[in-house]
N, C-alpha and C positions, 0 to 999 in steps of 0.2 A: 571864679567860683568862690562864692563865701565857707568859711567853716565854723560850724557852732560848735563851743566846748561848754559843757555842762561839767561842772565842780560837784561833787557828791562822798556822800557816804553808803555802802552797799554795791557789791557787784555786778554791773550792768553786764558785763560778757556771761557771765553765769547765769544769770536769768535770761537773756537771750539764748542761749543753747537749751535749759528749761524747755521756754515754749515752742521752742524749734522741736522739740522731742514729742510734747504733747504732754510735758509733765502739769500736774495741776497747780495752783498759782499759790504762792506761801502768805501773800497777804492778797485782801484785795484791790484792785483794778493792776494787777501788777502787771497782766498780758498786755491791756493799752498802755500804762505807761512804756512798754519796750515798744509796740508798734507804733506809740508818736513818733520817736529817736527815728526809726524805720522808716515812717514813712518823710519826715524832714529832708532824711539823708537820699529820697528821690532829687531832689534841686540842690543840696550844699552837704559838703562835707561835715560831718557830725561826729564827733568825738568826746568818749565821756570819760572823765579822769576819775575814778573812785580812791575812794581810803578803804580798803576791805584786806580781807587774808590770803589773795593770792595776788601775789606778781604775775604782773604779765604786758603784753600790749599785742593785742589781736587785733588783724580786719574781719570782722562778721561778716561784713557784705561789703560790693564798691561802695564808698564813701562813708563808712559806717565803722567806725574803730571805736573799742575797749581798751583802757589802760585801767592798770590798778596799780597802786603803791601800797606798801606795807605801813604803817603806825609810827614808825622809828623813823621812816623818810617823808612822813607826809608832814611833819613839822619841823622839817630843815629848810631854812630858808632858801640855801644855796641850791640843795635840790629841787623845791619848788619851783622857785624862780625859774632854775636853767630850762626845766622840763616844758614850764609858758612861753618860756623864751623860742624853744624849739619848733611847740607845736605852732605856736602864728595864732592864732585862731582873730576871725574878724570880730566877733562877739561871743558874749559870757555869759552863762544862765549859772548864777552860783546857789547851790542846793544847799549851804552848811555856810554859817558864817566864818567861817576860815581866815585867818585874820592874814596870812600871806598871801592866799588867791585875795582877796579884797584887796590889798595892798597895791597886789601889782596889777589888778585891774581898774583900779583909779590910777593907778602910775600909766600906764598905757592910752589912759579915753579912750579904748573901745567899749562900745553901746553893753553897758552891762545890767542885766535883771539878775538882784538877789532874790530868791526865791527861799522864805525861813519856815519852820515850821516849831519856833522859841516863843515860850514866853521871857520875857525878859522881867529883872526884882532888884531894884535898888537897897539892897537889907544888910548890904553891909558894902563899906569902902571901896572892896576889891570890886562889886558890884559896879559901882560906881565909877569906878578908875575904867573897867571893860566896857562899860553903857555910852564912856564919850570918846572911848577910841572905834570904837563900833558905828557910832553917829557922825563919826568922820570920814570913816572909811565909806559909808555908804552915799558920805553927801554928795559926791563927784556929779559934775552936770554930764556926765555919762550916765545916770545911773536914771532914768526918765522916774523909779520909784520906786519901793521897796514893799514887796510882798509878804502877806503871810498868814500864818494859819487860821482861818476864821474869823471869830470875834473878839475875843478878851485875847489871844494874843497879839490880832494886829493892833486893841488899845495900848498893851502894853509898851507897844514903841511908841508911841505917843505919849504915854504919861513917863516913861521911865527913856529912853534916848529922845526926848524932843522934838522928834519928828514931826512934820505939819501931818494934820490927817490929810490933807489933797496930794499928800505924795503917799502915802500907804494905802495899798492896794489888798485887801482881804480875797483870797481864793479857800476852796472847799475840795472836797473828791466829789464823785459822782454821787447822784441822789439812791439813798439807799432805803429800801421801802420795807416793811414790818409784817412780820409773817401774818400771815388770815384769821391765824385761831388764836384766843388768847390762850395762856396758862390756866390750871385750877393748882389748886393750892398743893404743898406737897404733903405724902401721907403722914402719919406719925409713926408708923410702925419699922422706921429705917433711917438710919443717921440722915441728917441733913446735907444735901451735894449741893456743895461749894467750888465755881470751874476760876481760873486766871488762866489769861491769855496777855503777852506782853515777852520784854528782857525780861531776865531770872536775875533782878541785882535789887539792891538792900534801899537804891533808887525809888524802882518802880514800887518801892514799898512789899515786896514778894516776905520781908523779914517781920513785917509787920500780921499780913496775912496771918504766919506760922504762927505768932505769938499768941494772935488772938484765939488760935485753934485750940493751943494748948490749955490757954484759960477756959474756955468753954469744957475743955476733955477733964477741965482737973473738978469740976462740975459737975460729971457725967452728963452733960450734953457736946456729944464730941460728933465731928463734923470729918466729912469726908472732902478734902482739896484734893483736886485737881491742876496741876502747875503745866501750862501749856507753853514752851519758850526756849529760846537756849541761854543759854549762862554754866555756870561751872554746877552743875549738876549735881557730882558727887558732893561736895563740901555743903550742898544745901541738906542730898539726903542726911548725912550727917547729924546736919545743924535740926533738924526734923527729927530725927532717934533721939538727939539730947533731948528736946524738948516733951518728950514724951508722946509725938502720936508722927511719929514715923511708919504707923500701920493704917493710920490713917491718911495719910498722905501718894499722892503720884507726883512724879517730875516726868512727863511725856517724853520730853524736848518741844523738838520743832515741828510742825502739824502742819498741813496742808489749808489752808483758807477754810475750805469747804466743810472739810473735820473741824476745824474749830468750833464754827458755827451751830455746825450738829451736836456737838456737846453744848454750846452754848447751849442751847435749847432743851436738851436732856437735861440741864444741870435746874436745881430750884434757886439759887444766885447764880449770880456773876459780881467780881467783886475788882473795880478799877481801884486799888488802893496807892498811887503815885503819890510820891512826898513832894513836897513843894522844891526841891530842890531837882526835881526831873524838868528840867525845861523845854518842856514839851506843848504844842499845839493841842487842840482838840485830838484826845485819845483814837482811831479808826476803832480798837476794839470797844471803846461807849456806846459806840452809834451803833456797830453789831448787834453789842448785849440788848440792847435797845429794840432794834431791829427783830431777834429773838424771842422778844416781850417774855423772857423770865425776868423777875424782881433782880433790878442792878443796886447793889451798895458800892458807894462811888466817896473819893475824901473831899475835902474842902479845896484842892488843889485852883490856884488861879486861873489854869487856862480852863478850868468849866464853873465858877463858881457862878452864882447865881442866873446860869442859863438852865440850872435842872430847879427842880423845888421838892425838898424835904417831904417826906410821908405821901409823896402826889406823885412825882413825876420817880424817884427813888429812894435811898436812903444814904442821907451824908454822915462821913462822920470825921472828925478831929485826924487829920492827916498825920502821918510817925505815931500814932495813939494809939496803941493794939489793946487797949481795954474800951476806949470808944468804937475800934469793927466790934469788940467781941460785943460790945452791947448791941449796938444795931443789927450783926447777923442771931442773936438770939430773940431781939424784939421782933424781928420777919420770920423767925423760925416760929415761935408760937403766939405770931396772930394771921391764921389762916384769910380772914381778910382783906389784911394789908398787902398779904401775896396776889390775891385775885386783883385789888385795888392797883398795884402797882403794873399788874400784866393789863390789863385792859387800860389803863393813862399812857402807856411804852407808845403806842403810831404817834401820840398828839405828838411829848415829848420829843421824838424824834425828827418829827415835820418841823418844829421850830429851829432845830439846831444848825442847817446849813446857811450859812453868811459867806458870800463874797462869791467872787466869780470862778466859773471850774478850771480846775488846773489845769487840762491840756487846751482849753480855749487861750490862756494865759497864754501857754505857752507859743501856741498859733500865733497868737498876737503879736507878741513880743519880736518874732523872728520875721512877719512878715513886716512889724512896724517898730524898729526898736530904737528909734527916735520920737516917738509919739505924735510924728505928724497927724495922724488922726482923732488925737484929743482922748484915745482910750482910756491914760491913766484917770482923766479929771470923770468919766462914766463912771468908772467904775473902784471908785477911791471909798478909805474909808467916810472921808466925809459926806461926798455921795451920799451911799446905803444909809449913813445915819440918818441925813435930812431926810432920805424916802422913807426910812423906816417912822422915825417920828409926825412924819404927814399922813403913814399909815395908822397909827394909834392915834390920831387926833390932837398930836402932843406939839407944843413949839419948838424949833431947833435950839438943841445947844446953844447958851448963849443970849438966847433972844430974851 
């Protein structure tokens, strides 16, 4: 019997008891992502090794085990190593570029799919010094080819680790479709609502958000945020009383999928404000806010730069720049509309954004063929999609 371990970040046993209970799902598709693993682990032992907050190592079901490690052990080489050493597993599906699971799963040659969801940015040395051990670790002829989020991040390994595009393989989430009704504009007669969904860290830009709230409030146009997330809570309220609209402000925490949403939609923005330093895939909460069709203000961040368009599709502004949101959430606050303009462009916008093949097909694949006898990676590579895509614009290939 084969056994597949999946490398991750995030509690697989937790969310597993979740849906067992009938709880509702904290992001989405996260019910199917547990019942891939499920159903996998009908033919082969399956075993997920997370980095999360609780210790443990459960069997869910036959052939179906949860391990987690704490933070402090998930980067000890010694621990690592022993724990791979122990479990065996035939093959690897690595969630997190982890520079020890990569290590010892090119040390091994068994059949391993990285699965990323990084942008990756050559902008400084250390950049650099991480970009060609990472390009190493992944070159193993174990490795049939290296996955990842969408579009601009799976170019990003190609322009910044040198990867061929015929070994990068771009994957998406599920197709997610745009509610019926647009937006109308919001009223004048009540602060402007402002919703985030995301981490609550200084990353995702959440310190940014605050900033620009404040400028707007010292203005007397003051703005009512909604912070949807977990992160250190109290130290934000805080950081929100300093600033002066700590009465203007919520930290929810952590919200169920479904709630988010529904505020998304109640809310008159939504505001992705990620610093370029969050090395992140295509946002899931974009494609929501999107999905919602209230007016999204989104930063310049690389993994969605020029898939959205300025005044059409959203509004961008100058990433870590909390005087550029405040300007753009005041130019959407009073041009009523740019608000309608922007909810009625939200289905196109959103219909364009999905690139590459779906994650749990990926993953089907992978385990029934993770040698690529059947030619899957060179279908469904980023080179591929480029060629078809520019065949579909009438455009010449790269190159030509």
């Amino acid at each position: 019997m084969g056994h597949l371990l999946i490398v991750q970040h995030g509690d697989y046993g937790a969310a597993f008891h979740r849906m067992e209970q009938g709880l509702p799902e904290t992001y989405r598709d996260q019910k199917a992502s547990v019942d891939v693993m499920r159903e996998i682990a009908g033919s082969e032992r399956v075993t997920t090794l997370a980095i999360c907050d609780r210790q443990h190592e459960e069997e869910l079901l036959p052939n179906l085990w949860s391990i987690g490690i704490m933070r402090d052990r998930a980067y000890s080489v010694r621990h690592v190593w022993g724990l791979l050493n122990r479990l065996a597993p035939s093959k690897i599906i690595l969630r997190t570029p982890h520079r020890y699971a990569m290590l010892w799963a090119r040390w091994s040659g068994l059949p391993t799919l990285p699965i990323f969801a990084n942008t990756f940015t050559s902008t400084t040395l250390r950049h650099r010094q991480e970009n060609f051990l990472t390009r190493w670790l992944v070159s193993g002829a174990n490795m049939p080819c290296v996955a990842n989020h969408s579009l601009n991040a799976s170019v990003s390994l190609q322009e910044h680790l040198g990867l061929a595009p015929e070994r990068i393989v771009p994957w998406d989430r599920s197709i997610l479709h745009a509610d019926s009704h647009p937006k109308p504009a919001a009223p004048d007669d009540r602060p402007f609502r402002v919703f985030y969904a995301g981490p609550i860290s200084e990353a995702k830009g959440v310190g940014d958000l605050l900033e620009a709230a404040a400028l707007l409030a010292r203005e007397a146009r003051p703005l009512h945020v909604d912070f949807a997330g977990a992160g250190d809570l109290s130290s934000w309220r805080r950081r929100a009383a300093d600033l002066g609209v700590g009465n203007w402000t919520r930290f929810l925490g952590s919200l169920a999928n479904a709630e988010v949403r529904q505020r998304m939609r109640e809310a008159d923005a939504v505001v992705v404000p990620s610093r370029h330093t969050y090395a992140e895939g295509l946002p899931n909460t974009l494609c929501e806010a999107l999905a919602s069709r209230t007016p999204v203000v989104v930063s310049d961040h690389p993994s969605f730069a020029s898939r959205l368009r300025h005044n059409k599709d959203c509004l961008i502004f100058c990433a870590a720049a909390p005087q550029s949101l405040a300007a753009e959430l005041a130019n959407l606050r009073n041009k009523a509309d740019l608000q309608i303009a922007l909810s009625h462009n939200a289905p196109e916008a959103l219909r364009r954004l999905p690139f590459g093949i779906n994650w749990f097909t990926l993953i089907r694949t992978f385990v029934k063929d993770p040698h690529d006898a059947t030619g899957w990676v060179a279908r469904n590579s980023l080179a591929a999609l480029q060629a078809s895509q520019a065949a579909a614009a009438g455009m010449p290939e790269a190159g030509c």
